[in-house]
C-alpha positions as a LaTeX table, in Angstrom:
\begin{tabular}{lrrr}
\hline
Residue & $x$ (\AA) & $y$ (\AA) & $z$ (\AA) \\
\hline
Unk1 & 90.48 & 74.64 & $-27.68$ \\
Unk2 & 92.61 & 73.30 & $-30.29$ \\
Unk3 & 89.86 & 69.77 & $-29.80$ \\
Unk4 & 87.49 & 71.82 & $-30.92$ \\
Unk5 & 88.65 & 73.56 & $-33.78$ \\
Unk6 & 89.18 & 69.85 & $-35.49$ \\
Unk7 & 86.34 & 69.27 & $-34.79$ \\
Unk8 & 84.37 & 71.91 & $-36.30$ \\
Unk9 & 87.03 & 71.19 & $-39.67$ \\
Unk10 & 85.82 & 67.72 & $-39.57$ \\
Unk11 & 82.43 & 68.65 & $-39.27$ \\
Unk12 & 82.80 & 71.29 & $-42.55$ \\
Unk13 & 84.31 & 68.76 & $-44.39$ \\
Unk14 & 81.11 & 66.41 & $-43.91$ \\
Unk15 & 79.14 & 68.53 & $-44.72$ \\
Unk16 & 81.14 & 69.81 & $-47.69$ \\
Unk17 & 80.99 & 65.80 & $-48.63$ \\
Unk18 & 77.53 & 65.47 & $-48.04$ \\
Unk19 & 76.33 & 68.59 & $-50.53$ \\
Unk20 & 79.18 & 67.23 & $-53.23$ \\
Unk21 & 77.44 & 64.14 & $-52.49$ \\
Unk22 & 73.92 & 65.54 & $-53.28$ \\
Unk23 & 75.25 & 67.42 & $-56.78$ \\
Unk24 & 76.87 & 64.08 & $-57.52$ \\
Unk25 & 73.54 & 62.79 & $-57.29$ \\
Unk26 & 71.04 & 65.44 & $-58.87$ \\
Unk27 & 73.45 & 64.84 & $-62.19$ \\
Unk28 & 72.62 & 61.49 & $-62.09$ \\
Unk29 & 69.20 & 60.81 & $-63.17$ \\
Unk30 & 68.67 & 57.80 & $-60.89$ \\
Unk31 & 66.64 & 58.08 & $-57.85$ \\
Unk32 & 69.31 & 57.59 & $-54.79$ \\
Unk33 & 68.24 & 54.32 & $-53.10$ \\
Unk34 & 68.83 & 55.65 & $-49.49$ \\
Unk35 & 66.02 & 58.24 & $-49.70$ \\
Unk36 & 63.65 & 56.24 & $-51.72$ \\
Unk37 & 64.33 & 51.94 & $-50.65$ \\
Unk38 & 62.56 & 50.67 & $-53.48$ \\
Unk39 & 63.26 & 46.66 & $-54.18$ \\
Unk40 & 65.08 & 46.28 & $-57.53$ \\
Unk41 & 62.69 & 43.90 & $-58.81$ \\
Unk42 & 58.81 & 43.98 & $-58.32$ \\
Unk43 & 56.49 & 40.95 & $-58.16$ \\
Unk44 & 53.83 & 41.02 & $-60.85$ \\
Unk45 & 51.31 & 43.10 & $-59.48$ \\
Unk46 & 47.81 & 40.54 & $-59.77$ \\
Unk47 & 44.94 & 41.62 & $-61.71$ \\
Unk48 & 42.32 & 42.92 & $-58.98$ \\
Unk49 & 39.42 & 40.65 & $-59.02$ \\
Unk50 & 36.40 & 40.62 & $-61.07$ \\
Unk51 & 33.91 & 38.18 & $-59.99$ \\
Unk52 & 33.75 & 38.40 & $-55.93$ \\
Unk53 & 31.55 & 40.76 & $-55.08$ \\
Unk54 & 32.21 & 43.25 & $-52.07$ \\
Unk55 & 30.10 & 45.00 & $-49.98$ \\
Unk56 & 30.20 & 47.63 & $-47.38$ \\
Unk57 & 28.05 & 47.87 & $-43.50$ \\
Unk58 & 25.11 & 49.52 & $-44.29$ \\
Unk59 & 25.27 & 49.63 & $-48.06$ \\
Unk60 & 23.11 & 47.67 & $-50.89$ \\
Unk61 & 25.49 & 48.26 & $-53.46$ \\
Unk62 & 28.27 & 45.54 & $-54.59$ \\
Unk63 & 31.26 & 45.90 & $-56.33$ \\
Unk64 & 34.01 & 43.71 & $-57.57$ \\
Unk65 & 37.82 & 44.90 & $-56.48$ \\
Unk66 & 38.18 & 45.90 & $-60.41$ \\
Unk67 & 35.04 & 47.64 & $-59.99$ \\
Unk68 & 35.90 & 49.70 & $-57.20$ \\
Unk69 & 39.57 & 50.71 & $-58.90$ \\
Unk70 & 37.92 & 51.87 & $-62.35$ \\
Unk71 & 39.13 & 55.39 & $-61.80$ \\
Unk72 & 36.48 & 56.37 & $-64.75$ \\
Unk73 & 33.58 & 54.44 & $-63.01$ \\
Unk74 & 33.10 & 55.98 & $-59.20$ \\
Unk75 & 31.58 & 53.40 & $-56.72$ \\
Unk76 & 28.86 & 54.74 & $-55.17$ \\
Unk77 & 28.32 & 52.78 & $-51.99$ \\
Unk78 & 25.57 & 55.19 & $-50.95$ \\
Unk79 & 23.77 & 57.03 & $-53.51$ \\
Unk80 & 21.37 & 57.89 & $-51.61$ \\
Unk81 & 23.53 & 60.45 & $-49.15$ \\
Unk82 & 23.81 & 62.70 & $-52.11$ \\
Unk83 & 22.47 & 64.86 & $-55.08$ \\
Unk84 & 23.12 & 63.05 & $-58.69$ \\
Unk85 & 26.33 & 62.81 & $-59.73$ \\
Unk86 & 27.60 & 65.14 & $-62.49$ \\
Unk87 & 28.94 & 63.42 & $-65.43$ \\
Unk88 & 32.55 & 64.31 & $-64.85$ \\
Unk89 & 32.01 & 63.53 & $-61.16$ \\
Unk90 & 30.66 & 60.25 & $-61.88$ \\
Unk91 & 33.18 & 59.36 & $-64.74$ \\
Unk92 & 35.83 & 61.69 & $-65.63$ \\
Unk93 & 36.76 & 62.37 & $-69.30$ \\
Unk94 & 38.44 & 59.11 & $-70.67$ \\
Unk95 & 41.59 & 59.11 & $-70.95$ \\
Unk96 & 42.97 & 61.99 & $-69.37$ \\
Unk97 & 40.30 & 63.34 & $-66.60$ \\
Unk98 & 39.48 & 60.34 & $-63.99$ \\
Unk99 & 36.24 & 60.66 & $-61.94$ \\
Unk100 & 36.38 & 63.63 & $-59.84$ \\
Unk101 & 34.47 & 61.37 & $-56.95$ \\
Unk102 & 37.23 & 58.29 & $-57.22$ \\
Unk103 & 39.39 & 60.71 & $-55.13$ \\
Unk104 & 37.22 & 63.51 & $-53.46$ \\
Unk105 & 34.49 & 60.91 & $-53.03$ \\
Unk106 & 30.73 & 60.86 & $-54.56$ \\
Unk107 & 29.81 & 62.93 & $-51.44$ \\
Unk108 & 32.78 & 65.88 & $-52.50$ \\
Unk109 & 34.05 & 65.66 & $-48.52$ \\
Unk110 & 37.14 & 63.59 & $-50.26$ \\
Unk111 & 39.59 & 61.32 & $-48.66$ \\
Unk112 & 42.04 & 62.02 & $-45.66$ \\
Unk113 & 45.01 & 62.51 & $-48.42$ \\
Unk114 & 42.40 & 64.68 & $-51.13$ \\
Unk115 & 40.33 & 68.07 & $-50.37$ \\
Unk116 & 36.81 & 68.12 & $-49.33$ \\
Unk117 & 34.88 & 69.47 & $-52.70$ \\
Unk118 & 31.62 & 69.75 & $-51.02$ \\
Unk119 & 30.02 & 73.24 & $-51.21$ \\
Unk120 & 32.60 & 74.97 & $-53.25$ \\
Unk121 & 31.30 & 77.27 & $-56.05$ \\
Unk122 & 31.27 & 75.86 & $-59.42$ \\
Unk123 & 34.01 & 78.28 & $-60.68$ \\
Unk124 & 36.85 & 76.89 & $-58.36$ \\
Unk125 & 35.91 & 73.51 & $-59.64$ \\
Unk126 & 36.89 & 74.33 & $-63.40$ \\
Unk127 & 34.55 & 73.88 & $-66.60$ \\
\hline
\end{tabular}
């Protein structure tokens, strides 16, 4: 019995350790390298291409890679599967607003990580 109850007081004081720990931490500012393992220093990221153009199966559009990550400038692989694009939709507001299709898509049925806007009133989507 005796086993157990230094065991449980070794347990309390990990844990006791661990949430000191975790106020040591949230003072500091720094972002705790065991939860986030980010390299300390970054290779230049390369400037996405702007001559090669891409396409996609099934598409007559073409885009360049800096094409297709201008967040104000949606590409539109299919045009054709939709109504016209609202302005904002289309290009955003520069320089705050991005596209509203770069993430959600020029169709609105957005991307696995971003809501589907297609068929939502025009009131949930804002002015």
């Amino acid at each position: 019995m005796r086993k157990y109850g230094i065991i449980l007081a070794l347990s309390g004081l990990s844990v006791a350790a661990l949430a000191l720990g975790s106020v040591a931490l949230a003072a500091d500012d720094s972002v705790p390298i065991w939860a986030y393992p980010v390299p300390q220093s970054m290779p230049a990221a390369s400037k996405p291409d702007n001559t090669i153009q891409k396409k996609v199966p099934g598409s007559k559009a073409r885009f360049t890679d800096a094409g297709v990550n201008d967040r104000f400038n949606v590409p539109d692989w299919f045009p054709g599967d939709h109504p016209p694009l609202p302005e904002v939709v289309a290009h955003g507001r520069k320089p705050q607003v991005f596209a509203c299709g770069y993430c959600h898509l020029p169709n609105g049925q957005g991307r696995p990580e971003n809501a589907p806007l297609a068929g939502q009133p025009a009131a949930v989507l804002g002015p």
